[in-house]
N, C-alpha and C positions, 0 to 999 in steps of 0.2 A: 690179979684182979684188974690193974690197969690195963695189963696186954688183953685182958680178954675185953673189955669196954670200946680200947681202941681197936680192936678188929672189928667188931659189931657197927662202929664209927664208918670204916677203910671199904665195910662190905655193904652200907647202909648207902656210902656216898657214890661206891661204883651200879648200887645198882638204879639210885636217883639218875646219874648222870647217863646211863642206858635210857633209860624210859625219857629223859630230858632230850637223847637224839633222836629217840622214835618216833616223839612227838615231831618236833621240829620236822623231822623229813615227812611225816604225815603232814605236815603245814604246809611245806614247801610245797608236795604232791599237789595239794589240795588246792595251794595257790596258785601252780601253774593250770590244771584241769581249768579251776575260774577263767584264768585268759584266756586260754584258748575258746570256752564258751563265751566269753564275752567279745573276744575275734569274730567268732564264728557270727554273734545276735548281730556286730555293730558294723556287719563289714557292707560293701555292693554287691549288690544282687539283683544281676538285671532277667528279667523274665520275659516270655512274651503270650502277645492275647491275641485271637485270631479277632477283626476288624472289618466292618460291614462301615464305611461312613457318608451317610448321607444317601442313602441309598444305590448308590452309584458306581462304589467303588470297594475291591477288596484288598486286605492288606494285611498288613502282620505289624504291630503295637512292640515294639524292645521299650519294656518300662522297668527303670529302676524303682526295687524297693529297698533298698538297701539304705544306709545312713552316709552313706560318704559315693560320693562324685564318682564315674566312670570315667577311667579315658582313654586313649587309644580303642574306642569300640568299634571290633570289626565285626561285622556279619557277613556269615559265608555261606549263601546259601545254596542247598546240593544243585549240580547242573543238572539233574532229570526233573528237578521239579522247573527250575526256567526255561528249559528248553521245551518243555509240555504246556508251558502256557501259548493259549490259542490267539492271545493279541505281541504280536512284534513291538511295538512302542513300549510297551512295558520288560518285555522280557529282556529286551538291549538295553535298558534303563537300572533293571539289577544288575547284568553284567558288570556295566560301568560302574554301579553302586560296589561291589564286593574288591576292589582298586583300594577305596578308600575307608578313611577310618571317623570318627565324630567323639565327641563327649556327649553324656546324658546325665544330667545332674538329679540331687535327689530327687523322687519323688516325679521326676520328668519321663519325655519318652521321646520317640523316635521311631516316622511311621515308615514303612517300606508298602506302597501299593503293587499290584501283579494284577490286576486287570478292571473292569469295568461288569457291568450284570454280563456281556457278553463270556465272561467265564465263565456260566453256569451251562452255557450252549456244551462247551468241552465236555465227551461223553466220560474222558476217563481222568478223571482229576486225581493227581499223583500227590501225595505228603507234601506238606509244605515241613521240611526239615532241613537240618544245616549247623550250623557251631555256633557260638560267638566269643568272641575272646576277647577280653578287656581286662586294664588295670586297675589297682588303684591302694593306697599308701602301699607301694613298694611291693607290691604284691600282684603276680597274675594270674586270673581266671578263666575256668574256659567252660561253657554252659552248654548242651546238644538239647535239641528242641526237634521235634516231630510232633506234626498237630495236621488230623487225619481229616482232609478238606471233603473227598467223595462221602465221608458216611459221619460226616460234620453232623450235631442237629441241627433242627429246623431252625432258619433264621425268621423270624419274625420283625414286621417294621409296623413303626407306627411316626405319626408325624409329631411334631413337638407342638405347645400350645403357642410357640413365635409365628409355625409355620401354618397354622388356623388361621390365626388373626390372620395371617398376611392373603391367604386366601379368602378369609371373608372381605377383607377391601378391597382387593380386583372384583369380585363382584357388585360390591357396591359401587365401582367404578364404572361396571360393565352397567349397570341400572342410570348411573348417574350421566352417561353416555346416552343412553336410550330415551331418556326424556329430556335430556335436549333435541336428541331430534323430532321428536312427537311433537313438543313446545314450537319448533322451530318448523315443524309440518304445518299444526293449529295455527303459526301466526302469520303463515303464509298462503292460508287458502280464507275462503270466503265465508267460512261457517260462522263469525261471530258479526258478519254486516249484513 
């Protein structure tokens, strides 16, 4: 009766201590998957936005969203799209740009412009694509970006409420101009003796 108590014991404890490492490795599993998701949510992550600013000028926006700092950020953009831009000042200005490297910290950005409204003149406006590759804890990334300029939507501008006001004061200047000289007409002719 003992021996049979103790086997039910021998066969009860090996089979707790099976299911005791199943578990465990299903934790382990479980716990690693978590980092890596949680690598994945908290890492850098730089993206980019295609850029109208100020009316004036076009560009390309490298904005990290990510939660930790970038560094060593290069962008490298394809040579048919710089070499297809129809202003020289700008196109020799990426060249030079793709040389070197920047930080973008969170939350930040980093503008690269490629021309002025004169880029709209360009009949055939080629991708703005290209890599970027940047660090960050110990880790490196590399991101490809193509962002389709010729069949872009419509850009829409509008003026901001700074840029009203500033425009209704040169006109009140321009009024406030005008009757001084009126004033200074009136008080130099004879109509009031």
């Amino acid at each position: 009766m003992t021996f049979f108590i103790t086997a039910v014991y021998v066969v009860a404890t090996i089979f707790i201590c099976w299911a005791n490492i199943r578990s465990a490795n299903a934790s382990k599993a479980q716990l690693n998957e978590m980092r890596k998701q949680y690598i994945k949510e908290n890492r850098t992550n730089i993206e980019v936005e295609f850029l109208y600013e100020k009316r004036a000028f076009y560009g390309l926006r490298f904005v990290n969203h990510g939660k930790y700092t970038a560094h060593n950020v290069k962008i490298l953009l394809d040579s048919t799209f710089i070499d297809n831009l129809n202003e020289t000042d700008f196109s020799d200005l990426l060249k030079k740009q793709s040389k070197k490297s920047c930080v973008i910290g969170v939350g930040q950005h980093y503008d690269l412009f490629f021309g002025t409204n004169k880029y709209r003149e360009n009949p055939k406006k080629l991708p703005a694509k290209g890599i970027i590759l940047y660090e960050s804890n110990g880790e490196s990334y590399k991101t490809d970006f193509y962002i389709d300029l010729e069949n872009y939507a419509v850009l829409y501008s509008v003026s901001t409420e700074q840029e009203d006001i500033l425009k209704k004061l040169n006109e009140l200047k321009e009024i406030k101009q005008e009757l001084k000289k009126l004033n200074h007409f009136l008080s130099n002719t004879n109509l009031y003796k």
